[in-house]
C-alpha positions as CSV (number, residue, x, y, z in Angstrom):
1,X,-72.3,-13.1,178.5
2,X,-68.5,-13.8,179.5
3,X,-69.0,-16.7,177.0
4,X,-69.9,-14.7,174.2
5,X,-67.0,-12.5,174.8
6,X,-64.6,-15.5,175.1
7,X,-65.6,-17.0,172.2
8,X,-65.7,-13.6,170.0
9,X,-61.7,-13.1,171.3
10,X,-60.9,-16.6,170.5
11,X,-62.1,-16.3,167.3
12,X,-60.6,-13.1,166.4
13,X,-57.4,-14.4,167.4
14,X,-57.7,-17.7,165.0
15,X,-58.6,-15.7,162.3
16,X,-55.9,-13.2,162.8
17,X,-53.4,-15.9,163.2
18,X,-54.8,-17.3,159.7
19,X,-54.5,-13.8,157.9
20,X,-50.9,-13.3,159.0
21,X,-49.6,-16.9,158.0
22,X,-50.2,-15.9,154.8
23,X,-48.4,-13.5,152.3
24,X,-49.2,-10.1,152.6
25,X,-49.3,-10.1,148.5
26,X,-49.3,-13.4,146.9
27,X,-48.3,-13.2,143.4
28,X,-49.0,-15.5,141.0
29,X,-45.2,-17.3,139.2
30,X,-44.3,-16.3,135.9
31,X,-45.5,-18.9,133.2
32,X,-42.4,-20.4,132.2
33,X,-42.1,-21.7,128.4
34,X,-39.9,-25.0,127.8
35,X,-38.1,-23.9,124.9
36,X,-36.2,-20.1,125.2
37,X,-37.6,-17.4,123.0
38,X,-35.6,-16.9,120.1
39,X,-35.1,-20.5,118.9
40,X,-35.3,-21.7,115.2
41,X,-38.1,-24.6,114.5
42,X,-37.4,-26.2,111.5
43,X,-39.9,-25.9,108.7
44,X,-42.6,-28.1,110.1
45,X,-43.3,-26.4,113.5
46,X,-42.6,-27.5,116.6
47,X,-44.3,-27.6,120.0
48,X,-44.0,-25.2,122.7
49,X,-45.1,-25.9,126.5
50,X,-46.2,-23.4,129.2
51,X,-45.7,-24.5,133.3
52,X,-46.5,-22.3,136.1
53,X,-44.6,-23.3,139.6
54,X,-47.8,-21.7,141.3
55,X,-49.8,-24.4,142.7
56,X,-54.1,-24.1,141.2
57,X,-52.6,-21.6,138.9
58,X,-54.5,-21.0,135.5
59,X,-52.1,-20.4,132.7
60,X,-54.0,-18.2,129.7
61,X,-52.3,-17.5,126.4
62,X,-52.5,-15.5,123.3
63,X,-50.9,-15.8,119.9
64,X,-52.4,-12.6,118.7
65,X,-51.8,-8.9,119.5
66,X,-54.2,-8.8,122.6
67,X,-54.0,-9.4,126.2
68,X,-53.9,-13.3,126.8
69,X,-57.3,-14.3,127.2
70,X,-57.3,-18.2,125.5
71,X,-57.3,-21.2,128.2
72,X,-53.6,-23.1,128.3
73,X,-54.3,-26.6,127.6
74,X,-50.9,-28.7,127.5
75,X,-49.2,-27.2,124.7
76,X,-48.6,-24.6,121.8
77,X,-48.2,-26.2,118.3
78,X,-46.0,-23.6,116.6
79,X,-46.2,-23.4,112.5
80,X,-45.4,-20.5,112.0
81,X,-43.3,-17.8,113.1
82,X,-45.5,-16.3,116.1
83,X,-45.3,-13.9,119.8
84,X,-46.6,-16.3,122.5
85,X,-47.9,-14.0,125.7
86,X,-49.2,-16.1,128.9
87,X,-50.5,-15.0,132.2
88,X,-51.3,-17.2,134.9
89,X,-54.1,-16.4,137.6
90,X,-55.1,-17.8,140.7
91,X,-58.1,-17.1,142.5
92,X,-57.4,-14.4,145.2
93,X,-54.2,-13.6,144.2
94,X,-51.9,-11.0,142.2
95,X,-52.0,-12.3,138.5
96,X,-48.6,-13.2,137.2
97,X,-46.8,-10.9,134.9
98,X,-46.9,-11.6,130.9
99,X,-44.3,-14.0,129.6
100,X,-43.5,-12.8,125.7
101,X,-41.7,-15.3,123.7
102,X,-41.0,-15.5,119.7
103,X,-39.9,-18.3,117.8
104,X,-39.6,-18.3,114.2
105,X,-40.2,-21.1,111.8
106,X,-37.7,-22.0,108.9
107,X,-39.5,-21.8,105.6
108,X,-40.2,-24.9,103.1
109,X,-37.7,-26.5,101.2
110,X,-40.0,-26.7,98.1
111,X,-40.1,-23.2,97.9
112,X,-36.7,-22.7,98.3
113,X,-36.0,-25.6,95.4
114,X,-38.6,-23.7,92.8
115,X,-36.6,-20.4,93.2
116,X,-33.7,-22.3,93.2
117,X,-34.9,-23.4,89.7
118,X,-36.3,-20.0,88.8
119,X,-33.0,-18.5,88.9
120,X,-30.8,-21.5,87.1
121,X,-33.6,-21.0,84.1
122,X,-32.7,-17.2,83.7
123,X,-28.9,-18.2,83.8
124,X,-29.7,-20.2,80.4
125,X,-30.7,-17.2,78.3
């Protein structure tokens, strides 16, 4: 019976010791993007990458106006002016909060040349 009673205290006292070597509220990082929000692509795209400095973190992503629910898989290919939002998650722990970015995307020279050619056409009149 003293056995029992050893073993149950011993126990307790490993798992307590377990429970208070970690946080009392681990929060996932804040998905970092590689290239600052704001920035100019030129008019055909660019890529944009997502890191989280959480260890088995899960970085999920959206491009639309909805919570970020679309797996991260190495990169964003940006061709067109867009709002990024990424969480990150980690099993057990606080998720991360929402990283917004926008990046906007010059527009094509060929357009730009046709009205450029539009309006020298109306100057001839």
């Amino acid at each position: 019976m003293k056995k029992n009673w050893f073993i149950f205290i011993l126990i307790s006292i490993l798992v307590m010791a377990v429970a208070c070597s970690y946080e009392d509220d681990p929060t996932v990082a804040t998905p970092e993007a590689d290239i600052e929000s704001g920035f100019h692509f030129p008019a055909d795209g660019g890529i944009v990458k997502l890191t989280c400095s959480t260890p088995g973190a899960i970085i999920y992503f959206t491009i639309e106006d909805t919570e970020p629910n679309k797996s991260y898989e190495g990169q964003i290919i940006v061709r067109e002016s867009v709002t990024i939002k990424a969480i990150a998650k980690r099993k057990f722990w606080y998720d991360s909060e929402i990283l917004i970015v926008s990046y906007t995307v010059e527009e094509k020279e060929e357009e730009e040349e046709e009205e450029d050619e539009e309006d020298e056409g109306e100057g001839e009149e």
